[in-house]
C-alpha positions in Angstrom: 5.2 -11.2 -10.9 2.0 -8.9 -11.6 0.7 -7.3 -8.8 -2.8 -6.0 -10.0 -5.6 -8.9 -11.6 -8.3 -6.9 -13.6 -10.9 -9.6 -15.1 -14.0 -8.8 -17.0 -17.0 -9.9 -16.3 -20.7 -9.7 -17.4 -23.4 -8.2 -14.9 -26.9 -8.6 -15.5 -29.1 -5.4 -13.8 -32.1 -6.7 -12.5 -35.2 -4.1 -13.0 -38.6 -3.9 -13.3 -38.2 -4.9 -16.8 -38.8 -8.5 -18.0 -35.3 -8.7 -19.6 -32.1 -8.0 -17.5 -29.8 -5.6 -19.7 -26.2 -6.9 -19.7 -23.6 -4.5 -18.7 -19.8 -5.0 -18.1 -18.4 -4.9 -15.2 -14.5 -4.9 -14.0 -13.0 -6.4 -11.0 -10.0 -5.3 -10.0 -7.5 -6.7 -6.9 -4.4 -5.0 -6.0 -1.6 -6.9 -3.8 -1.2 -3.2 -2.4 -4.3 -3.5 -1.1 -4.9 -6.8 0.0 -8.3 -7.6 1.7 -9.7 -5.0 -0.9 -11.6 -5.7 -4.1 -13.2 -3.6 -6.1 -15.9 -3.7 -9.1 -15.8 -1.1 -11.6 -19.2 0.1 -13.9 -17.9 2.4 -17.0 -20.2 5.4 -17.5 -23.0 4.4 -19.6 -23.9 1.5 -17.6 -24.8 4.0 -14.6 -27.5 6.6 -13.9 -24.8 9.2 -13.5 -22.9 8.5 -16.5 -19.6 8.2 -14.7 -17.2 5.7 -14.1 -18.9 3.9 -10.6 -16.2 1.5 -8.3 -17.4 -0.2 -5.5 -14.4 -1.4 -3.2 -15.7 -4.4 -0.6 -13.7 -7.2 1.3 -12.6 -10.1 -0.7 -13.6 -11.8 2.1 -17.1 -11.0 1.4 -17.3 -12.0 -1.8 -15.4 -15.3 -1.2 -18.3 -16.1 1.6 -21.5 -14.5 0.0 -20.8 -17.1 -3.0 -21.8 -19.7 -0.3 -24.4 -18.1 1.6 -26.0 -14.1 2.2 -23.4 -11.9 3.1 -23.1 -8.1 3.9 -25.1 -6.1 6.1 -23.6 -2.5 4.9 -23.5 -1.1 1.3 -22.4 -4.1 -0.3 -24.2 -7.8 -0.2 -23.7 -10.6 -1.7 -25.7 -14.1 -2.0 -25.5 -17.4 -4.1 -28.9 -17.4 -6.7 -29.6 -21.0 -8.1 -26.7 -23.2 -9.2 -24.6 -20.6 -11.9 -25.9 -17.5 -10.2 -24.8 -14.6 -7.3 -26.3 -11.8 -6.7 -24.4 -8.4 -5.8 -26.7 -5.4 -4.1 -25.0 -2.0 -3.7 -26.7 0.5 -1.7 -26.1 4.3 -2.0 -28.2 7.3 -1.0 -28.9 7.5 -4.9 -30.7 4.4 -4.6 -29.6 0.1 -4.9 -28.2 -1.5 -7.6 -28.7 -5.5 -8.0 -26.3 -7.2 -10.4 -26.2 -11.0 -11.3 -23.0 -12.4 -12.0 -21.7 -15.9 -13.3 -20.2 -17.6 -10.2 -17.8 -19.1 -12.0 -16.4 -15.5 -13.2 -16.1 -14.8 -9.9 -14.8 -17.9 -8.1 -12.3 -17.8 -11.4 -11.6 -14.1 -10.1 -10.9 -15.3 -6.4 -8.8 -18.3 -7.5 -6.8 -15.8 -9.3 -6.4 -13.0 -6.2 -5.1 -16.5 -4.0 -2.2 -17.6 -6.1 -1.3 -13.6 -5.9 -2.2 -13.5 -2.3 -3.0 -16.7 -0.6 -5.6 -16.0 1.9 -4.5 -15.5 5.5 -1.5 -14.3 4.3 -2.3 -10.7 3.5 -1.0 -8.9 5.7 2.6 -10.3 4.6 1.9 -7.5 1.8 1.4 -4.5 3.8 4.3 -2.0 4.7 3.0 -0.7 8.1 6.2 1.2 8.9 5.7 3.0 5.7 1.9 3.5 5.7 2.1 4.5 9.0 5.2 7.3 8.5 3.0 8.6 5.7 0.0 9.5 8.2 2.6 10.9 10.7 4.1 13.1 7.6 0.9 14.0 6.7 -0.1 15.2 10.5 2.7 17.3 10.8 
């Protein structure tokens, strides 16, 4: 069984400009790391021009597709019926993104058949993670 669901998805960046400019967007979940998800932005679609990843809570998104969520660098809120909005904040400046909510509720069905929810923390390896930060304060 895999343990990694990568699933494309298509972000529209809200600016000052009348038309949003699609721009793809990855999210990525990792039974290894399972509250995690993370949301990938290759190169050109960012004011850097590097590969950005944004890692929140699964959590989050599974509740911001319902109501406003967030109070940190990552939000999320439903927007009309089809709609949810995703706000990243960094020093740099925000970043809003609309994304299908079916993409992403297809996503989340996805990470629960991997990883039911409530039942993440049957994946972690505490005695393991745990002698790795002792090794690595020694």
């Amino acid at each position: 069984m895999s343990i990694v669901i990568e699933q494309q998805v298509e972000a529209r960046l809200v600016a000052a400009a009348p038309r949003m400019p699609s721009i793809p967007a990855t999210l990525h979940y990792d039974r290894r790391d399972p509250f995690a998800v993370r949301m990938t932005f290759p190169a050109p679609a960012t004011l850097e021009g590097v590969e950005v990843c944004w890692t929140f809570s699964r959590e989050l998104l599974t509740a911001g597709l319902q109501e406003p969520e967030g109070h940190g660098d990552v939000r999320v809120r439903p927007y009309g019926y089809d709609r949810t909005v995703l706000e990243f904040h960094a020093p740099e400046g925000t970043a809003v993104v609309h994304v299908r909510s079916g993409e992403l509720r297809r996503f989340l069905e996805a990470t629960s058949e991997l990883v039911p929810v409530g039942l993440e923390h049957l994946q972690l390896d505490l005695d393991h993670d745990l002698a790795e930060l002792m090794r690595d304060a020694c």
